[in-house]
C-alpha positions, 0 to 999 in steps of 0.5 A: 710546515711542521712534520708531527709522528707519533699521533695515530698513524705519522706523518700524514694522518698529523698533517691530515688532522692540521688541515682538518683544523684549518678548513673547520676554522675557515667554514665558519663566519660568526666569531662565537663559532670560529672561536669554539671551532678553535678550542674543540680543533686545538684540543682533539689536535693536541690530545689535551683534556682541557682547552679555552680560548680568551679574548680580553676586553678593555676592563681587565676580563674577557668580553668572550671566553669559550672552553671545551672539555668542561661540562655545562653544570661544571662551567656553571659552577666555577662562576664568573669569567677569569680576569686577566691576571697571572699566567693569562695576562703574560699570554695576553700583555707580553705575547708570550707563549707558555709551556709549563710542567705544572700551573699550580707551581708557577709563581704566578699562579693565583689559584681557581674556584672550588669548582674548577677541574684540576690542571697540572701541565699547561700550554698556551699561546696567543692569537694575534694580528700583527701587534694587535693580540686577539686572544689566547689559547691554551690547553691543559692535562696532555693525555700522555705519559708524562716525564717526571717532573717534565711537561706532557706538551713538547715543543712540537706540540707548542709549533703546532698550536702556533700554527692553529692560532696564526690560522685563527687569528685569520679567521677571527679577524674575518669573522669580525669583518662579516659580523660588523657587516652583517650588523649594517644589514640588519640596523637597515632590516630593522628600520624597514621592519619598525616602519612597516610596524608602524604602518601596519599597526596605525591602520589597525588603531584607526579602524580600533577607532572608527569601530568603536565610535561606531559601537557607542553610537549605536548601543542605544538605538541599534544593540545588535549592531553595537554588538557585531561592532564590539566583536569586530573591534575584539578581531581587530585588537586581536590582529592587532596583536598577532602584528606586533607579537610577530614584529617584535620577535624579528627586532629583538635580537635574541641571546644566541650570540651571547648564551648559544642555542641550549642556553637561549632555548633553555632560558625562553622555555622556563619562561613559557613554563611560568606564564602557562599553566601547561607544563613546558619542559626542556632537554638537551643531549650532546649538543654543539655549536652549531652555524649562526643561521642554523641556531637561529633556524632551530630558535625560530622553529622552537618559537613556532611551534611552542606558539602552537602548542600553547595559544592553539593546541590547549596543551597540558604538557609541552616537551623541547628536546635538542640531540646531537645527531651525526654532525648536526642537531635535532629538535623535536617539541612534543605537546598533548594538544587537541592534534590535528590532521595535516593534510586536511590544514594544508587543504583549507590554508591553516598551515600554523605556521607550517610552511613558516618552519619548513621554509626555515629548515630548508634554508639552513640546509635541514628538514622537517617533519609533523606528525599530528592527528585530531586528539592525539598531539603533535610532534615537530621534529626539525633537523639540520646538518651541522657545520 
């Protein structure tokens, strides 16, 4: 094992913060995390400004590519994902590592977007299973004195970074394995949710049916029972709905795993922004990946709770936050609504999906909190640990 000195405290605290790496790696199991665990690991472990992390699809680009050290608005602004080509194919085709003093020299360098960082000295490896190559890593501008005309990444930097991506390329790999696993499980959830849809929506048709061929019977002869039929066909329409609104968020799967949290959350806000005439707004301060069934916890109780605000509170203003907090996140969706007093809700079992949200939060390891008062809004905070 390598012996790293010279980075805040000798020997021990490098060996510390190697372990450190490789116990992050190994507590996640979705790949969008390990990968991301990866990069933000590689980079606070080699002192680099810079770190992504690729892995190649079977088109010449990359069906994944995760950095850190680069803002959302910047990543945005630099456009599509890179090919690969150039110093990232060499990593990726060959299996070689590369160790260079300056990118932009290096003859295969092609050049970046306008809005891409500048980067001089250059590391990179690539992360492989055997013969198969999962990726590649690599890291740029070392913060360090730099020798002139020499590399700020040394040797033992280049070790060390072998050793992070043998121990990732474990990780992806079981990553990979669970995912694939977990994505039987859920074509089984799926199928068992569509058949229960079925089900349960048939029957509400059928007496839609009844109900109304009963109505048309009686509008001559009996209107007031026509009428009271008419209401119980606007409830049954109205179930009707609530059943299938429900379903189909269980059986659509949503962007997380492509876009992550704040991008998905973002995304679904602006929609909810269009289609009401109640202001949506959304923020996000210092968030980072997080575990997938904390994501997914945070997305669903986002859902909820924004389902409140505009179907039942008569909101004119809906506010999303997503902060850092410690290690984890917190979620907080503020409305102006006509409130409610919790206590008394519980009391009669209207609960607007309170319990739902408390479930949820409780099942990722988090808490939940509502504060809310007849005419004076309603506040859901939601906070869960981190990874």
């Amino acid at each position: 094992m390598l012996m790293t000195k010279g980075r805040g405290g000798g020997t021990g605290a490098g060996l510390s913060r190697v372990s450190g790496a490789l116990l992050a790696m190994s507590r996640h199991l979705e790949v969008r995390d390990v990968l991301k665990t990866i990069v933000v690991s590689a980079r606070e472990l080699l002192d680099a400004e810079y770190a992504a992390l690729g892995v190649p699809d079977d088109h010449g680009g990359f069906a994944q590519f995760v950095v850190d050290g680069v803002s959302e608005e910047q990543w945005k602004a630099i456009g599509p994902l890179p090919r690969q080509h150039g110093i990232l194919a060499a990593m990726l085709k060959d299996a070689t590592p590369q160790r260079l003093a300056d990118v932009r020299l290096d003859p295969r360098f092609g050049g970046w977007p306008s809005a891409h960082p500048d980067m001089s000295d250059f590391l990179g490896l690539p992360i492989a299973d055997g013969d198969e190559v999962l990726g590649a890593v690599f890291l740029a501008n070392k913060r360090c004195p730099k020798p002139q005309g020499g590399c700020g990444f040394t040797a033992e930097d280049e070790e060390l970074l072998a050793i992070l991506a043998q121990h990732a390329a474990i990780a992806l790999t079981n990553a990979r394995l669970y995912e694939r696993s977990r994505e039987l499980t859920i074509a089984g959830e799926r199928a068992r949710l569509a058949h229960e849809l079925h089900d349960a929506v048939s029957q509400k048709l059928f007496s839609l049916r009844l109900t109304a061929q009963a109505a048309t019977a009686l509008v001559d002869r009996d209107p007031a029972r026509a009428k009271d039929e008419l209401q119980q066909i606007a409830l049954l329409a109205a179930e009707a709905a609530d059943e299938l609104r429900s379903a189909v968020v269980e059986l659509r799967p949503a962007a997380l795993d492509e876009d992550g949290l704040v991008a998905t959350l973002r995304t679904q806000v602006q929609v909810l922004d269009r289609a009401h005439s109640a202001r949506v707004t959304f923020a996000s301060h210092g968030v980072r990946a997080l575990p997938a069934a904390q994501e997914e916890a945070l997305l669903r109780v986002a859902q909820e709770a924004l389902h409140n605000a505009l179907r039942h509170a008569d909101a004119r203003q809906v506010d999303v936050t997503l902060t850092r907090h410690g290690q984890g996140t917190r979620l907080r969706v503020v409305d102006d609504g006509r409130g409610f007093d919790p206590s008394a809700v519980r009391r009669a079992g209207r609960h607007l999906g309170l319990v739902s949200m408390r479930d949820r939060a409780g099942g990722v390891g988090g808490g939940l909190t509502v504060e809310s008062a007849p005419g004076k809004g309603t506040a859901i905070e939601m906070e869960v640990p981190g990874g």
